[in-house]
C-alpha positions in Angstrom: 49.4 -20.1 -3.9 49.7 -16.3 -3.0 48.9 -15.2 0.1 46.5 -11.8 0.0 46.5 -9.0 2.9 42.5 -8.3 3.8 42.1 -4.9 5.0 39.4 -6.3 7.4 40.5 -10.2 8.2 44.7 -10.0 7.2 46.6 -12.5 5.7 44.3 -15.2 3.7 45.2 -17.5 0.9 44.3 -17.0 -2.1 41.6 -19.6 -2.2 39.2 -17.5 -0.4 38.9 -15.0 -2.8 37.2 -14.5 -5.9 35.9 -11.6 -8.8 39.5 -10.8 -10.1 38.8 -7.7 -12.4 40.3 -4.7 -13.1 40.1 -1.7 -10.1 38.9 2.1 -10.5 36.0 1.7 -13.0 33.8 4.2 -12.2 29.7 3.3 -13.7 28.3 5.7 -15.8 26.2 8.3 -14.3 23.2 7.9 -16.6 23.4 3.8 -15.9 24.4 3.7 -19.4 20.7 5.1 -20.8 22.0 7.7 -22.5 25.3 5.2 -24.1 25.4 3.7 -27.5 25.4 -0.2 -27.7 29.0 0.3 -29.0 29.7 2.4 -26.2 28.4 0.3 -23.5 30.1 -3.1 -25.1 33.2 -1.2 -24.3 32.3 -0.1 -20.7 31.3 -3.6 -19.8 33.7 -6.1 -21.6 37.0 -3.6 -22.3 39.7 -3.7 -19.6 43.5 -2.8 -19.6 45.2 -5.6 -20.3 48.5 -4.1 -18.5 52.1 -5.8 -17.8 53.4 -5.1 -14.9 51.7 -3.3 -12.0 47.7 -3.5 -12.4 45.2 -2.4 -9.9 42.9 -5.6 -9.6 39.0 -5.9 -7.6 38.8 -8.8 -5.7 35.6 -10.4 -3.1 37.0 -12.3 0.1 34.1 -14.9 -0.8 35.3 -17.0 2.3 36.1 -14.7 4.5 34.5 -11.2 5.1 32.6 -10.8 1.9 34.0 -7.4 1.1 35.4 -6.2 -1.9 39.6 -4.9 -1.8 41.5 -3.7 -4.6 44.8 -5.3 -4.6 48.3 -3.6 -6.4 49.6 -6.8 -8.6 52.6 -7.1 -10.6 51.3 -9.5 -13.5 54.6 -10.0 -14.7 56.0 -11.2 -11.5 52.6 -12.5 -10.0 53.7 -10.1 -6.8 51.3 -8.8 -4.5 52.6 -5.3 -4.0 49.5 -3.9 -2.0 45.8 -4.4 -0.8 43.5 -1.5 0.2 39.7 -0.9 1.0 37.6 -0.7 -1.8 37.0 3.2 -2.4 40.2 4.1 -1.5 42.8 5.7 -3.6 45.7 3.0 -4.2 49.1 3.6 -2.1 52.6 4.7 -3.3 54.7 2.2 -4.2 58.7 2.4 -2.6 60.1 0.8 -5.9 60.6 3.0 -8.5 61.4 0.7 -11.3 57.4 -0.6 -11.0 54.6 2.6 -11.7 51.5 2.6 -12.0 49.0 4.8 -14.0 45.8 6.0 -11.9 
């Protein structure tokens, strides 16, 4: 079981959290009016599918109720980083593991 760092509560397990999807996807200004169904089918359903680091959205359902973004190595299942939803993800000491933001 991993053990996730809440921004509001601290150190909960991973039981208590839920909505695991992929960080930093900003909605389209127009709500997607203006998009074509092909364009919106990619909004909605196409996400990085990244090894290694990946910046992840997740709900502390049984805790706080607020979205975090958590810094997650999926190759190593490592939790490198949480943060407050709307904030910009912190610099990683590590230099072997990068991110793209």
């Amino acid at each position: 079981m991993l053990l996730i760092e809440c921004p509001h509560c601290g150190p909960r397990a991973e039981t208590e959290y839920a909505g695991c999807s992929e960080a930093h996807i900003a909605r389209p200004e127009s709500g997607g009016l203006d998009m074509t169904d092909a364009e919106w089918v990619e909004w909605v359903f196409w996400r990085k599918n990244t090894k290694g680091v990946y910046l992840e959205r997740w709900n502390h359902a049984a805790g706080c109720r607020r979205w975090i973004n958590c810094m997650r190595d999926t190759v190593t299942n490592e939790i490198l980083a949480t943060y407050k939803a709307g904030e910009k993800p912190p610099k990683i000491a590590d230099a072997e593991r990068e991110y793209k933001f």
